[in-house]
C-alpha positions in Angstrom: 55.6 111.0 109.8 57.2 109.4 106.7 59.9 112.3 105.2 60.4 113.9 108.2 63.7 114.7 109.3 64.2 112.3 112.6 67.7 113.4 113.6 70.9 115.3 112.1 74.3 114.1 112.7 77.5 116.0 111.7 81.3 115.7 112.3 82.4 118.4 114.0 84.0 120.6 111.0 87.6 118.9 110.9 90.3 121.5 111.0 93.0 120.0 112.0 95.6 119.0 109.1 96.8 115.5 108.4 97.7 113.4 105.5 97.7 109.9 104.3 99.5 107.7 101.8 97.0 106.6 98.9 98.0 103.9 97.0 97.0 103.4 93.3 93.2 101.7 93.0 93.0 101.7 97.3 90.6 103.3 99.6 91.7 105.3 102.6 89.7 107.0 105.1 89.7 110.2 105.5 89.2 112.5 109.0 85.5 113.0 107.6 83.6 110.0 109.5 80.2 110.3 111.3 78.2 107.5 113.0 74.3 107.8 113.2 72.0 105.4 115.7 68.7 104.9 113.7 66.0 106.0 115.7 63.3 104.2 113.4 63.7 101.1 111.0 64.0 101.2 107.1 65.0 105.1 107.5 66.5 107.0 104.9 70.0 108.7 105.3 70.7 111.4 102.9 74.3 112.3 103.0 76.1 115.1 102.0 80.3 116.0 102.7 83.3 118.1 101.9 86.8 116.9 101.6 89.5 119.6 101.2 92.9 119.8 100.2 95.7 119.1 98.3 97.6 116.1 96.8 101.2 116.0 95.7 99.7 114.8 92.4 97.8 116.4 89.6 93.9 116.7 91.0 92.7 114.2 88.7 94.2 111.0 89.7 92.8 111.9 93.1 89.1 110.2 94.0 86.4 109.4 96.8 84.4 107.0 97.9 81.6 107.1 100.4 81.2 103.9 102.4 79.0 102.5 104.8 79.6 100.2 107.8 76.7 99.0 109.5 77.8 95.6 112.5 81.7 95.6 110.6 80.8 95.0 107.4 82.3 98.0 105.0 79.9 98.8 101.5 80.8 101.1 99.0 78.4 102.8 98.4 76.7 105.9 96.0 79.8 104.6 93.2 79.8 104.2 90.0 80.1 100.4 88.1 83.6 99.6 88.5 84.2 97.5 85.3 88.1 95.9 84.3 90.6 98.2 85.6 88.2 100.9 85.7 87.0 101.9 89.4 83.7 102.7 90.6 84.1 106.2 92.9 81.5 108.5 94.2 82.9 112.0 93.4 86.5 113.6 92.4 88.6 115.7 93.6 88.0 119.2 92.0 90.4 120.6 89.8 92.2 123.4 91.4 95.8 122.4 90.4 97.7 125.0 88.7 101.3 124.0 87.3 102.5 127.3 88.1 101.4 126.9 91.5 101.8 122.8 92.3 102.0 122.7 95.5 99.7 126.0 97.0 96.7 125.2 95.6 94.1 123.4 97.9 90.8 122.4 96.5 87.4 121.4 97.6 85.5 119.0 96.7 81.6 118.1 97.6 79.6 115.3 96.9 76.3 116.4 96.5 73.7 115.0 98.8 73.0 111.1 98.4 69.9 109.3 100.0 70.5 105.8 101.1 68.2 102.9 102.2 70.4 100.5 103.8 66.9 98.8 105.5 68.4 98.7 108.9 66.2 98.0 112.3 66.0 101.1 114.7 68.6 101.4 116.8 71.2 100.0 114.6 74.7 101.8 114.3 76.0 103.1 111.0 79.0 105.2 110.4 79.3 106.6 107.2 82.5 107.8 105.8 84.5 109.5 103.0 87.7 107.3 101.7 90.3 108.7 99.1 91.7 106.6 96.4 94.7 106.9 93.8 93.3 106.7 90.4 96.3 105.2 88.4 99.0 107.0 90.8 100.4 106.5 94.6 100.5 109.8 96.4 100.5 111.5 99.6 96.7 113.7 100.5 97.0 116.7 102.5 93.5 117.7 104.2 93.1 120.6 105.4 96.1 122.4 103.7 98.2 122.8 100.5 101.2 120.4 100.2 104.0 122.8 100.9 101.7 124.6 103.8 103.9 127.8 104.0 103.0 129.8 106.6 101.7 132.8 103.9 98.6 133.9 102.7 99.0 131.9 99.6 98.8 128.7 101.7 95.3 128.8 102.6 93.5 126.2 105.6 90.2 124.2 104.7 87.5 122.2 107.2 86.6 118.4 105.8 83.1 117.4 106.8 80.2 114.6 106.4 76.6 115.6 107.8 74.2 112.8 107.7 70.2 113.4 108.1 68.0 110.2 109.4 64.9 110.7 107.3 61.0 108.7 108.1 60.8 106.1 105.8 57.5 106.3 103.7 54.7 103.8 104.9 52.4 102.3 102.4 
């Protein structure tokens, strides 16, 4: 029936720390990636994820894109209109950066859930994932942990997720 939930794929919550190198205006991929099989054609997706952690740069140059790769070809998608030097990104990172406390302050960001119609056929492949970007700066991303990951209370550990829901596509 058109709306109903067909199928729910998640990551497993990714707990394990690692980091990347982001590079001013460049998308890289994070650990949280998902690939969903339609069961039906036309679906919906509605997707919904959680990247944590810290950067070794103030929280506001950090940003995310959600992307979509359906047979090798990458779309961002759920952005906003890039326009001159200005990039188009899909959430950013939350502001949990404290001067006195640069490098012990992981945050977590969320993008709230996003429906897209990518009018595939059913049983076509799609992986959906989150990339980071530098806005204006080259940094290094922790996930999963603060930059200086002390082993402290002060240092705390965070999961990085994507779920993705297939949903009937309407029929009129």
């Amino acid at each position: 029936r058109a709306g109903n939930i067909l199928q729910v794929v998640a990551t497993n919550v990714v707990s394990e720390t690692t980091s990347v190198s982001v590079q001013n205006g460049t998308i890289v991929d994070t650990p949280a990636t998902v690939t969903v099989t339609s069961t039906a054609a036309n679906s919906k997706f509605l997707i919904s994820a959680s990247i944590n952690g810290e950067a070794n740069t103030d929280d506001h140059n950090i940003g995310f894109v959600l992307r979509r790769v359906i047979s090798g070809s990458t779309s961002s998608i759920n952005v906003g209109t890039a326009e001159g030097n200005r990039l188009g990104i899909s959430f950013m990172m939350n502001i949990g950066y404290q001067a006195t406390d640069n490098s012990t302050t992981a945050s977590s960001s969320v993008m709230t859930p996003y429906l897209d119609s990518p009018s595939q056929s059913a049983s076509t492949a799609i992986t959906y994932k989150i990339g980071v970007v530098g806005l204006g700066t080259t940094a290094d991303f922790y996930f999963g942990r603060t930059v200086s990951d002390t082993n402290n209370n002060t240092n705390e550990r965070t999961p990085n997720y994507i779920t993705v829901m297939e949903i009937a596509a309407w029929v009129h």
